[in-house]
N, C-alpha and C positions, 0 to 999 in steps of 0.2 A: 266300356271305356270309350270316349269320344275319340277322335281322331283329331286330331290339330292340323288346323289347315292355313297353311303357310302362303302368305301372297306371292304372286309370280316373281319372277326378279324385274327390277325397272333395267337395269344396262344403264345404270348414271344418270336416267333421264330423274328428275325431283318437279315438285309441282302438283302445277293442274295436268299436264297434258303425260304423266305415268301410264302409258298405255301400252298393251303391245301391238296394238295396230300402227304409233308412233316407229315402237322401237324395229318391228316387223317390216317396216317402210326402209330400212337400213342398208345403204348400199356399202357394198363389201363386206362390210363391219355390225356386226350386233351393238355397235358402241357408240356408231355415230350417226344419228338422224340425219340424213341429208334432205328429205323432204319437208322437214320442219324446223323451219329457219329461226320458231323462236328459240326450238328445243338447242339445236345446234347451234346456235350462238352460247345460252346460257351453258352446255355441257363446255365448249372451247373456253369460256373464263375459268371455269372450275379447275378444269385441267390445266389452264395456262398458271393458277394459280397454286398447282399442286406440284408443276414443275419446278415455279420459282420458290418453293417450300424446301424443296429436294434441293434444287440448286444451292438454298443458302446454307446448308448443310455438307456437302461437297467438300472437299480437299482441293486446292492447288490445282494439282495435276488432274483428279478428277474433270474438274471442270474444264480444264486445256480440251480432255479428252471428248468430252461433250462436245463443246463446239467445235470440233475438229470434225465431228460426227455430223454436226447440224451441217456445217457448212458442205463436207462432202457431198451427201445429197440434196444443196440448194443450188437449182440453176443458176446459169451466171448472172441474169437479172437481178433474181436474189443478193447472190454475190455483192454484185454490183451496189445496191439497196444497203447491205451492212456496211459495206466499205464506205459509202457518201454518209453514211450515221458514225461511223467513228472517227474519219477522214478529222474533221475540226478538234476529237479530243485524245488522241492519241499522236503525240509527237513522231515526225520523221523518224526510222532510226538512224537514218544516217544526211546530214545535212552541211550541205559547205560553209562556214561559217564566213568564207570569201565572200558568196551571194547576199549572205543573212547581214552580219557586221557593215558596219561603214566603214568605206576605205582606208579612213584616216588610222582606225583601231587593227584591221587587217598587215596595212603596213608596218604596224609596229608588232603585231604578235611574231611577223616575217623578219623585223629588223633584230630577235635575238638570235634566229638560226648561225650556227659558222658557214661557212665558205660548201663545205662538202652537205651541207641539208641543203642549203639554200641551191643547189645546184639540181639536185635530187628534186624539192620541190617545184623546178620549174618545168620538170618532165609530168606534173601530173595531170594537169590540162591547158587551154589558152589562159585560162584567167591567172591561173600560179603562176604562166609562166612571164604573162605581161608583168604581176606583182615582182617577180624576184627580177627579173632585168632591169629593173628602176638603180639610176646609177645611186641615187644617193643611200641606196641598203648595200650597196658594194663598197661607196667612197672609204669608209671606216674600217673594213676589210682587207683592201686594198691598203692603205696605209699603213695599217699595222704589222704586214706584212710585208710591205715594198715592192709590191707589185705594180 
């Protein structure tokens, strides 16, 4: 009976350059060619393309967990790097609609408050509190009350 002779394992490497003098040349890793920049590019799409496989796949929470994972161990440059990528498509979570709105619309969202908000609101920074000391959001307040 012959013996069946099974090829070496490649380590992800696919192609021409299936060697193990390739994969042998591997720093740290049996899995990633560092010395051969074609192999190492073509294995990083595979894999990038096998994570976004997995990821579409994922749960919710799963993937919170994931990137919670990536970003821990991405330097702050990195950091920095996702956060200018998602900066333009992920809303503020919290935004002064004072700043954002024109004044004209601001005054009137200020002009339904009573007397005890409108009071309250102008302890919450300069801008509230210029908006709520405007005498004619008090005039009607005032009057109605007799003050």
């Amino acid at each position: 009976m012959a013996a069946k002779h099974r090829n070496p394992p490649t380590y992800g490497l696919s192609g021409a350059h299936n060697s193990l003098s390739v994969a042998s040349k591997a720093h740290f890793s049996a899995w990633t060619p560092v010395n051969h920049l074609p192999s190492n590019e073509q294995l990083y799409q595979e894999r990038r393309a096998l994570i976004g496989h997995w990821y579409d796949m994922w749960t919710h929470g799963q993937r919170q967990d994931f990137l919670r994972f990536v970003l821990q161990r991405s330097t702050d440059r990195q950091q920095r790097h996702a956060f200018d990528l998602l900066g333009p498509q992920v809303p503020a979570q919290s935004e002064d609609f004072a700043d954002v709105l024109p004044r004209h619309l601001t005054m009137r969202i200020f002009s339904f408050l009573d007397a005890r908000s409108l009071c309250r609101a102008s302890s919450v920074n300069w801008r509230w509190h210029f908006i709520a000391e405007q005498d004619w959001l008090w005039h009607p307040k005032c009057t109605r009350y007799g003050w």
